[in-house]
C-alpha positions in Angstrom: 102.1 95.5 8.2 99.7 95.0 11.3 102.2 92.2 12.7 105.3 95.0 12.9 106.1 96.6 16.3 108.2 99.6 17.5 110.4 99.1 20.8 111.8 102.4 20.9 114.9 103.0 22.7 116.6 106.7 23.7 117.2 108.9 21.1 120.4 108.8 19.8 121.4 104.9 20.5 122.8 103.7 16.7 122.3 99.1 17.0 123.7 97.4 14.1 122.6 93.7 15.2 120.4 91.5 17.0 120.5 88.0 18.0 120.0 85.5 20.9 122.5 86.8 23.8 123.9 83.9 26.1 120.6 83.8 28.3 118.5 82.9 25.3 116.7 86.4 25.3 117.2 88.9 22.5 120.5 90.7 22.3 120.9 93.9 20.3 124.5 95.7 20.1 125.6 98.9 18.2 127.8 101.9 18.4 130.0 103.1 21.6 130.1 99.5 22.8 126.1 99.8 23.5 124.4 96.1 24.2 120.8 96.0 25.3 118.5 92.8 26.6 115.3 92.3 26.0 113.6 91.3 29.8 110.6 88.8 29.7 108.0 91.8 30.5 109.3 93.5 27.0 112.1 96.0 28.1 114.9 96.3 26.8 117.9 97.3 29.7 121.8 97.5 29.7 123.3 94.1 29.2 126.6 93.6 31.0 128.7 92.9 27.8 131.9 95.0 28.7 133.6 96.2 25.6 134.5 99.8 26.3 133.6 102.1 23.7 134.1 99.4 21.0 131.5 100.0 18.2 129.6 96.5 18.1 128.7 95.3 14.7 127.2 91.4 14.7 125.5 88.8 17.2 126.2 84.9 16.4 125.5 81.5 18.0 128.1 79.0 17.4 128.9 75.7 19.2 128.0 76.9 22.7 128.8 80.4 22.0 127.5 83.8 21.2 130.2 85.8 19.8 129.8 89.4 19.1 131.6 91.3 17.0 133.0 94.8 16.7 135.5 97.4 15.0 138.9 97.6 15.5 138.9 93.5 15.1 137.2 93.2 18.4 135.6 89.5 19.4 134.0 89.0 22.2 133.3 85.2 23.1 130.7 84.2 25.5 129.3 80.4 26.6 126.1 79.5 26.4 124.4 80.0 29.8 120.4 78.9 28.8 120.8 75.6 28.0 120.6 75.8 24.4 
């Protein structure tokens, strides 16, 4: 267990998913169309995923894009912008 770690966000934030967002840095979306970004020095701030209040449920990679995935058959499609 000595290789877990917390990164406590505020209180009441529900995520549902992480993944790589389209800078290549850690993504993590959830309810109320909350995204977060992890920055190099280990914070996590508001990404600028616009989605409303759309409840975000999944993060994926696929041919040059990260799509993320909501309720209410929401998709969001983003390129690729690290290179990868």
């Amino acid at each position: 267990m000595g290789n877990l770690a917390l990164e406590p966000l505020d209180a009441g934030i529900t995520l549902n998913a992480v993944g790589l967002g389209p800078r290549g840095r850690p993504l993590a979306v959830g309810d109320q169309g909350v995204s977060v970004e992890r920055q190099d020095d280990g914070r996590w701030t508001p990404s600028d995923l616009d989605v409303a209040h759309t409840s975000l449920r999944g993060i994926e990679r696929i041919d040059g894009y990260v799509y993320v995935v909501g309720t209410g058959g929401t998709i969001l499609r983003h390129i690729v912008v690290d290179g990868s």
